[in-house]
N, CA, C and O atoms as CSV, one atom per row, in Angstrom:
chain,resi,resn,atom,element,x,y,z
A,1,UNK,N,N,105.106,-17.828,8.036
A,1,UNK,CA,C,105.493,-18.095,9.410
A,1,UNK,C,C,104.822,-17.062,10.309
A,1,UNK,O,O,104.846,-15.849,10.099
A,2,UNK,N,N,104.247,-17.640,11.284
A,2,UNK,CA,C,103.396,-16.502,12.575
A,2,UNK,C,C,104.562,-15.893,13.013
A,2,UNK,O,O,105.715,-16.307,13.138
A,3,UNK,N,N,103.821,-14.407,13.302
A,3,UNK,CA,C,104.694,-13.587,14.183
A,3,UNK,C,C,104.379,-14.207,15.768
A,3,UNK,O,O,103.386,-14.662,16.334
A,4,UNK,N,N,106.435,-13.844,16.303
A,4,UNK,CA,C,106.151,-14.530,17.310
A,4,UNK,C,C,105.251,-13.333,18.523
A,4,UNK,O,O,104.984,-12.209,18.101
A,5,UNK,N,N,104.913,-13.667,19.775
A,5,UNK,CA,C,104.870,-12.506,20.486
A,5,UNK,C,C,105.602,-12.113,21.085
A,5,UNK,O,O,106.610,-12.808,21.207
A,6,UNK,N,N,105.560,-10.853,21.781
A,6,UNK,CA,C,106.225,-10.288,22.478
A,6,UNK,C,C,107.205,-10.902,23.298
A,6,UNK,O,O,108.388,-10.577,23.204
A,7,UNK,N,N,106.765,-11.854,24.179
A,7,UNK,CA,C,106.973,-12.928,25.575
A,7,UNK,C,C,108.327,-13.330,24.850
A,7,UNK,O,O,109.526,-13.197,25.094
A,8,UNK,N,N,107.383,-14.010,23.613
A,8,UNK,CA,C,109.062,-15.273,22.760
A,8,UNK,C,C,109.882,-14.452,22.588
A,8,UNK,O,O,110.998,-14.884,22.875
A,9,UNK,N,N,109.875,-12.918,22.072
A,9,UNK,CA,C,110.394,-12.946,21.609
A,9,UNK,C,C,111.777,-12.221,22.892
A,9,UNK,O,O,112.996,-12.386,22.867
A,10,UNK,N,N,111.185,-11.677,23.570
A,10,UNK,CA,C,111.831,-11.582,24.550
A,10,UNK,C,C,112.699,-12.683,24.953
A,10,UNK,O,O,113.901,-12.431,25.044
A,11,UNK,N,N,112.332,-13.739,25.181
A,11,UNK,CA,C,112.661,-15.153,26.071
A,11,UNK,C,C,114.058,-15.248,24.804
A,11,UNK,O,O,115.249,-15.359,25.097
A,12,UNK,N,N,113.603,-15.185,23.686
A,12,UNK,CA,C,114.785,-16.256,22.561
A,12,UNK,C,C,115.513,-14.335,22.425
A,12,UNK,O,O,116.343,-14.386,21.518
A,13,UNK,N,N,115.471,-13.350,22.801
A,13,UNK,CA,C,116.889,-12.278,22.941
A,13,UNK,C,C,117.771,-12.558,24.552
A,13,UNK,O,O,118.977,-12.311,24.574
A,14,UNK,N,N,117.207,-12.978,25.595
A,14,UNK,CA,C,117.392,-13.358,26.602
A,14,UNK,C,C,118.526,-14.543,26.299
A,14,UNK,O,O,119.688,-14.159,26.436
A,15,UNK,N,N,118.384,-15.598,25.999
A,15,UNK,CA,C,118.782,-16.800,25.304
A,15,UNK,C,C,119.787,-16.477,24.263
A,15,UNK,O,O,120.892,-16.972,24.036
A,16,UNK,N,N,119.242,-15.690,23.788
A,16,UNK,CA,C,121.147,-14.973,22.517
A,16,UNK,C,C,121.727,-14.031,23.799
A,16,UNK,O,O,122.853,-14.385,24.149
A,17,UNK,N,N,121.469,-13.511,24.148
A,17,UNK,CA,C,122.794,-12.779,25.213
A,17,UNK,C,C,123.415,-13.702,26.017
A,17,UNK,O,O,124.599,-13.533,26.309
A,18,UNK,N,N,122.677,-14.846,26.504
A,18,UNK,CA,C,123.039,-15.642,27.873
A,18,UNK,C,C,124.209,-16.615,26.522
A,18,UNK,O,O,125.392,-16.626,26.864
A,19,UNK,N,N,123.950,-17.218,25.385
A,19,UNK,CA,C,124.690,-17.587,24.588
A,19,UNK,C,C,126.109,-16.870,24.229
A,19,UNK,O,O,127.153,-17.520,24.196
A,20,UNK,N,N,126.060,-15.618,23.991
A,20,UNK,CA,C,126.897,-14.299,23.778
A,20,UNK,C,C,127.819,-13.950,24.962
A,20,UNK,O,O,128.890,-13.370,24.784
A,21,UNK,N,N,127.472,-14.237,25.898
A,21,UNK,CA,C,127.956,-14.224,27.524
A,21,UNK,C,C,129.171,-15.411,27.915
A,21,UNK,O,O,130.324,-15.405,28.346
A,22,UNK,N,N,128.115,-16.453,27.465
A,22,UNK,CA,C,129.069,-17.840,27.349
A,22,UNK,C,C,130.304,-17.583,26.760
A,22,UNK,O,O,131.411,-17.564,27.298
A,23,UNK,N,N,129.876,-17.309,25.129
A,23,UNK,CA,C,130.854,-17.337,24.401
A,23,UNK,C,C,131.864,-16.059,24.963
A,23,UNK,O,O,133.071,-16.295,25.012
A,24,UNK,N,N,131.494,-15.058,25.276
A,24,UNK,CA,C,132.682,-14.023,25.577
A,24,UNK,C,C,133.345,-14.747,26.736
A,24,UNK,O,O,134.564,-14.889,26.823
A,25,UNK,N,N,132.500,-15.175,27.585
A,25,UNK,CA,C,133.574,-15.852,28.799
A,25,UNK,C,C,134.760,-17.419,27.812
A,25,UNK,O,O,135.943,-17.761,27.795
A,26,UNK,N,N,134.009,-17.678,27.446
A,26,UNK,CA,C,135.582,-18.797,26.287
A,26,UNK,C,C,136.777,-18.043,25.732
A,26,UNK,O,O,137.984,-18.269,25.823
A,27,UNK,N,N,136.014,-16.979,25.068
A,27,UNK,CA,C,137.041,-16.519,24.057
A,27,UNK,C,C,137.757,-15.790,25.519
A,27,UNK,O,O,138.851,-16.321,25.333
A,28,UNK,N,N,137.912,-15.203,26.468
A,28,UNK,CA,C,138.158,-14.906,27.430
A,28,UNK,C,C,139.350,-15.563,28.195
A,28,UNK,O,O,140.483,-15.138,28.423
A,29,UNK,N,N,138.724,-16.752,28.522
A,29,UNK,CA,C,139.308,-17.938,29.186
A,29,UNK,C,C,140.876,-18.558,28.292
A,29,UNK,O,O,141.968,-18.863,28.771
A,30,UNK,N,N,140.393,-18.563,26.854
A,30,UNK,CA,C,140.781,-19.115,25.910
A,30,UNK,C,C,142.284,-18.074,25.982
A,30,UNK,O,O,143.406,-18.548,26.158
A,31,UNK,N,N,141.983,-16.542,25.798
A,31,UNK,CA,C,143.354,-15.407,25.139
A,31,UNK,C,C,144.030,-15.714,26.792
A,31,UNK,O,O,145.226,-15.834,27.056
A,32,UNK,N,N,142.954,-15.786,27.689
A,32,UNK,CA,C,144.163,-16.090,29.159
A,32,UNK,C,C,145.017,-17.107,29.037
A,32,UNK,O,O,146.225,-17.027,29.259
A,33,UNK,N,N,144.105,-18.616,28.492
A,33,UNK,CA,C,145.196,-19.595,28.166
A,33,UNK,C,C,146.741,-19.073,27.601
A,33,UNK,O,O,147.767,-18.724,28.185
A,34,UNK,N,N,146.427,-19.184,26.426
A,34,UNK,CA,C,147.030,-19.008,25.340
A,34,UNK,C,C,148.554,-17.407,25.813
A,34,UNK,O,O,149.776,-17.524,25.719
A,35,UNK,N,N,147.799,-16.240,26.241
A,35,UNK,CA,C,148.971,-15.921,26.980
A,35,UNK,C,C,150.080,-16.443,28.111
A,35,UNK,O,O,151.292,-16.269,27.988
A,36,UNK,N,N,149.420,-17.136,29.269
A,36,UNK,CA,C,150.062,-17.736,30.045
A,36,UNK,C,C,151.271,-18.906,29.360
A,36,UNK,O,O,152.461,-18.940,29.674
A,37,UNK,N,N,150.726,-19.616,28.577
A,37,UNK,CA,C,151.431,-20.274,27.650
A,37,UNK,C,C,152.594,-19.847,27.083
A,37,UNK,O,O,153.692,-20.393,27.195
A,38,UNK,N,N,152.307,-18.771,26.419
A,38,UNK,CA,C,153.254,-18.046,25.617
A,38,UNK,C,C,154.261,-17.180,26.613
A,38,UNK,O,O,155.430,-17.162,26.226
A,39,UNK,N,N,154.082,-16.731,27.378
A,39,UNK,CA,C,154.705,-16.245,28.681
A,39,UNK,C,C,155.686,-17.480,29.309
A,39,UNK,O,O,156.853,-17.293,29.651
A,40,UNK,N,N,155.144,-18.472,29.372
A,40,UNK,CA,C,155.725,-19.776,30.498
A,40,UNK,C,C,156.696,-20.129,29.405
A,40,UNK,O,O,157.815,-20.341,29.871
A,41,UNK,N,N,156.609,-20.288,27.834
A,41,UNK,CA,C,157.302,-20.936,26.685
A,41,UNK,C,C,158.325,-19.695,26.643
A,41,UNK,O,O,159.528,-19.950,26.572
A,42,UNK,N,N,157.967,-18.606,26.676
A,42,UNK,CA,C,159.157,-17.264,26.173
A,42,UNK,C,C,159.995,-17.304,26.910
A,42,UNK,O,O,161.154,-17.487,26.538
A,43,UNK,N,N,159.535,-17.087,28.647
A,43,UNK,CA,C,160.176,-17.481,29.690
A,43,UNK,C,C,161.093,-18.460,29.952
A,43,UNK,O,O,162.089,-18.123,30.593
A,44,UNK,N,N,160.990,-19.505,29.628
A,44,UNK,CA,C,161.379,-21.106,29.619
A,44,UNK,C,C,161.011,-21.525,31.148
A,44,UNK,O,O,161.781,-22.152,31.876
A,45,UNK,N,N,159.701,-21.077,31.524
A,45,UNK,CA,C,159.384,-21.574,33.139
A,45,UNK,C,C,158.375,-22.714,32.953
A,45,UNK,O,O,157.579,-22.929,32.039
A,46,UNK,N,N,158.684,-23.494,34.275
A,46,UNK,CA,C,157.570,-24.644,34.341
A,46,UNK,C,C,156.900,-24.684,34.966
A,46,UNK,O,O,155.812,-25.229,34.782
A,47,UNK,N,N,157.246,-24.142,35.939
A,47,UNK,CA,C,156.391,-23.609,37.629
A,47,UNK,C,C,155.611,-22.738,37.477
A,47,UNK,O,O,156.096,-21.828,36.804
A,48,UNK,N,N,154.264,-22.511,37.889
A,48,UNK,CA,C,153.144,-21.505,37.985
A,48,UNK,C,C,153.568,-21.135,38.899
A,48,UNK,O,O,154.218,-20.175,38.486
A,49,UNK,N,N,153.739,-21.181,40.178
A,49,UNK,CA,C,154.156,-20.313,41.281
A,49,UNK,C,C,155.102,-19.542,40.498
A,49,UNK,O,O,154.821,-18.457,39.990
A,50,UNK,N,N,156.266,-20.137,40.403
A,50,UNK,CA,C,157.660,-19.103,39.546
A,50,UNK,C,C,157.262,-17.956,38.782
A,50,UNK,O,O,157.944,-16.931,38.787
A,51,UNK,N,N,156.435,-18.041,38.272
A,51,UNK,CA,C,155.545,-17.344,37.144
A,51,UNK,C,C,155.108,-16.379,37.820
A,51,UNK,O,O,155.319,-15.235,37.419
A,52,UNK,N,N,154.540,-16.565,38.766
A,52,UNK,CA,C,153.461,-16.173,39.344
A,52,UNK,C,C,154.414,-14.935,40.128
A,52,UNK,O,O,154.101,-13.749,40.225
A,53,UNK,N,N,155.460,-15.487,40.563
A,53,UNK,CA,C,156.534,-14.679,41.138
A,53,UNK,C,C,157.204,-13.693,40.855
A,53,UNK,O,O,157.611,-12.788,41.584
A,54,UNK,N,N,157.419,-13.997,38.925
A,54,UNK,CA,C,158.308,-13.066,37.859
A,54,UNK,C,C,156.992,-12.532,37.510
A,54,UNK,O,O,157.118,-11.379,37.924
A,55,UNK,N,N,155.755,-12.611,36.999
A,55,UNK,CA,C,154.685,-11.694,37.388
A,55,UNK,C,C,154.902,-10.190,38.199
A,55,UNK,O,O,155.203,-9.065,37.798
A,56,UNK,N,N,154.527,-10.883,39.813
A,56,UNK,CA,C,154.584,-9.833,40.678
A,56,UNK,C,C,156.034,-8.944,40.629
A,56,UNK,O,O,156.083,-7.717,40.721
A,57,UNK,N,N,156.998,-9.690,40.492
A,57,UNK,CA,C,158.136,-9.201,40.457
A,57,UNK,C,C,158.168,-7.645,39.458
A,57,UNK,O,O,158.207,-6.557,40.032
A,58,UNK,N,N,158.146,-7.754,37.947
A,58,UNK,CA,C,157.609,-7.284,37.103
A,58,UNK,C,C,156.735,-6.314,36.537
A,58,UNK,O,O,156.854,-5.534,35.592
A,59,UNK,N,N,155.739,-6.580,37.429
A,59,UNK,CA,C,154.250,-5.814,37.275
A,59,UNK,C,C,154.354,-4.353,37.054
A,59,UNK,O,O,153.820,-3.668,36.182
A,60,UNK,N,N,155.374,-3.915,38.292
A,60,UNK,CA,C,155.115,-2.277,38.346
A,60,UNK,C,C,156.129,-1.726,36.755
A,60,UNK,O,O,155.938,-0.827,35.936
A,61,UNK,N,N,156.956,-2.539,36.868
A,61,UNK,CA,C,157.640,-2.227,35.493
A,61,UNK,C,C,157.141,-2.461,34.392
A,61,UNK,O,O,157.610,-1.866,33.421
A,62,UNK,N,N,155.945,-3.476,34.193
A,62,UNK,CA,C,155.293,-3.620,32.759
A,62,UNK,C,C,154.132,-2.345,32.573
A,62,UNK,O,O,153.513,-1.909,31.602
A,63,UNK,N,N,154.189,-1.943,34.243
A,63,UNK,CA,C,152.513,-1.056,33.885
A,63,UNK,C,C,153.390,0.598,33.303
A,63,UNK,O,O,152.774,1.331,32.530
A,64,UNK,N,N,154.610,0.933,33.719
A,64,UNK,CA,C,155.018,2.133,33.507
A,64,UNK,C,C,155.208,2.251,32.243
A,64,UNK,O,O,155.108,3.330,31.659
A,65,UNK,N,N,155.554,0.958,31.581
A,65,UNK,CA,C,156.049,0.960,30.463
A,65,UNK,C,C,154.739,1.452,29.455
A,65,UNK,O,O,154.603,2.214,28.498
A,66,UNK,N,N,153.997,0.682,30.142
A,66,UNK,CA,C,152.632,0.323,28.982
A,66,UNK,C,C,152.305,1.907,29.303
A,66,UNK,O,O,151.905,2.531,28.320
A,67,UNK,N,N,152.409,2.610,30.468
A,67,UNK,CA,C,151.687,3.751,30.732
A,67,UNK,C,C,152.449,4.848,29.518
A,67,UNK,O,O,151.734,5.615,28.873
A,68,UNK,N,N,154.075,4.802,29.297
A,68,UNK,CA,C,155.037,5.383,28.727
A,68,UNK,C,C,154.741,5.104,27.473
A,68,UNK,O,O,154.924,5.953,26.600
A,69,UNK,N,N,154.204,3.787,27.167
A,69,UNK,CA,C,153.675,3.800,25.266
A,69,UNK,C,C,152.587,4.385,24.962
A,69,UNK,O,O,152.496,5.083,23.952
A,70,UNK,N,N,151.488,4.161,25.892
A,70,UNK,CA,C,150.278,4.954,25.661
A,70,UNK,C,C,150.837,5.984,25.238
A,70,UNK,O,O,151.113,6.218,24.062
A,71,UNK,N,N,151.083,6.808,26.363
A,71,UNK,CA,C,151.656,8.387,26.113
A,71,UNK,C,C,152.372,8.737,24.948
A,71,UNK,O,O,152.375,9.887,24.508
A,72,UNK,N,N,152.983,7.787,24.425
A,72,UNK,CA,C,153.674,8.261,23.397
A,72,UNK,C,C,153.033,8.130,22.010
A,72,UNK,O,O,153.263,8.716,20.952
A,73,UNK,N,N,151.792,6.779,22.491
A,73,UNK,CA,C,151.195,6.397,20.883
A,73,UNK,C,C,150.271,7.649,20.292
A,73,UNK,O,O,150.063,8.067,19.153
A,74,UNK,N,N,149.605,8.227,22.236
A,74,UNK,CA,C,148.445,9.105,22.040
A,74,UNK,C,C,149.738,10.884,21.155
A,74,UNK,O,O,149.347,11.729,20.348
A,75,UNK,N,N,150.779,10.792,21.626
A,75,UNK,CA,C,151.851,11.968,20.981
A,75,UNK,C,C,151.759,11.993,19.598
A,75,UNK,O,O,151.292,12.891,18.897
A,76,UNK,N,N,152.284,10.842,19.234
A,76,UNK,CA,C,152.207,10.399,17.986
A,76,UNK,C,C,151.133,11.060,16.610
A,76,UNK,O,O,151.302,11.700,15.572
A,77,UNK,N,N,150.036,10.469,17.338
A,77,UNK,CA,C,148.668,10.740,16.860
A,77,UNK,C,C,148.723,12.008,16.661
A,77,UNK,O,O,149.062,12.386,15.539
A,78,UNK,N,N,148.441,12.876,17.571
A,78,UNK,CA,C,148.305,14.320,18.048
A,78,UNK,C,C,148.897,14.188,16.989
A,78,UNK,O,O,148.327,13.840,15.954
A,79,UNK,N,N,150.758,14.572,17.119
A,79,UNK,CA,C,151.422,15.019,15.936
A,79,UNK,C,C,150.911,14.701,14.569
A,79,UNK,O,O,150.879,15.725,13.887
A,80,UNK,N,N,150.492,13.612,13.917
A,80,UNK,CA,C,150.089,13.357,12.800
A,80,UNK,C,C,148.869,14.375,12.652
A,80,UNK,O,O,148.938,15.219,11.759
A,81,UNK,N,N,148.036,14.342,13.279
A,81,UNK,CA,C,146.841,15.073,13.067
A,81,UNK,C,C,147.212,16.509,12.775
A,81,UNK,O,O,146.816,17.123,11.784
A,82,UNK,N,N,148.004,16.999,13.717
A,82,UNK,CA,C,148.489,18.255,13.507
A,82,UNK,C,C,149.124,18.607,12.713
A,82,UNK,O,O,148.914,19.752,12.313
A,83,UNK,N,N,150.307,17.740,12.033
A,83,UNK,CA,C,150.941,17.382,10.414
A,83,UNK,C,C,149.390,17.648,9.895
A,83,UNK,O,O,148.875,18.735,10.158
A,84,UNK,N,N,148.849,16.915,9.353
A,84,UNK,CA,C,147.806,16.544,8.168
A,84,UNK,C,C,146.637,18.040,8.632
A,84,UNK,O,O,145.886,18.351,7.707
A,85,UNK,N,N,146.531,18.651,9.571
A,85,UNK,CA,C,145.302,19.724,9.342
A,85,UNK,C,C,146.383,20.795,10.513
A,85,UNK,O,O,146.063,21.047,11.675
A,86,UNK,N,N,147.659,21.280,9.833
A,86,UNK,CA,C,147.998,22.491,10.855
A,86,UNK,C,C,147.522,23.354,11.229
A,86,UNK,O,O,147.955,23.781,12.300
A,87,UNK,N,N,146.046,24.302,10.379
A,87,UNK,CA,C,145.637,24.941,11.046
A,87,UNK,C,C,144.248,24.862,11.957
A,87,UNK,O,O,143.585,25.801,12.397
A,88,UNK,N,N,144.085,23.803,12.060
A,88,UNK,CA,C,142.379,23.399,12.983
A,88,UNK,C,C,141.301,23.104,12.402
A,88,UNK,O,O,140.193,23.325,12.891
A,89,UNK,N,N,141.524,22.512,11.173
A,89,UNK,CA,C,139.986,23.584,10.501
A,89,UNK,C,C,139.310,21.590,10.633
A,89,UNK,O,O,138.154,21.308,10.317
């Protein structure tokens, strides 16, 4: 098989990213589905506005929380590390 040149080969890596792009925007589109879903079903809501409402409603309380687990997952860690090598080395 000929080597391709330069040009092709450029053109067909161009063509796998723009493919790669696609696909990240699906799988994307797709975990948004699929949460909203699972949110509207946990919820027992039918209304997107409603949603949309217990959302905003919500928000500042889901972000403290998430901010309060970080903090605690990154504690966690620390501590283990510091368990498993107490003196630095």
């Amino acid at each position: 098989m000929p080597k391709k040149n330069t040009k092709d080969q450029i053109v067909d890596i161009e063509e796998q990213i723009r493919r790669l792009r696609e696909k990240q925007k699906r799988i994307l589109t797709n975990s948004q589905k699929e949460i909203g879903k699972h949110l509207m079903e946990s919820w027992e809501i039918e209304d997107v506005e409603e949603a949309k409402a217990l959302i905003e409603t919500f928000k500042d309380q889901v972000i403290s929380l998430k901010e309060v687990s970080s903090s605690t997952t990154e504690n966690m860690e620390r501590n283990k590390a510091d368990f498993i090598n107490p003196i630095g080395e």
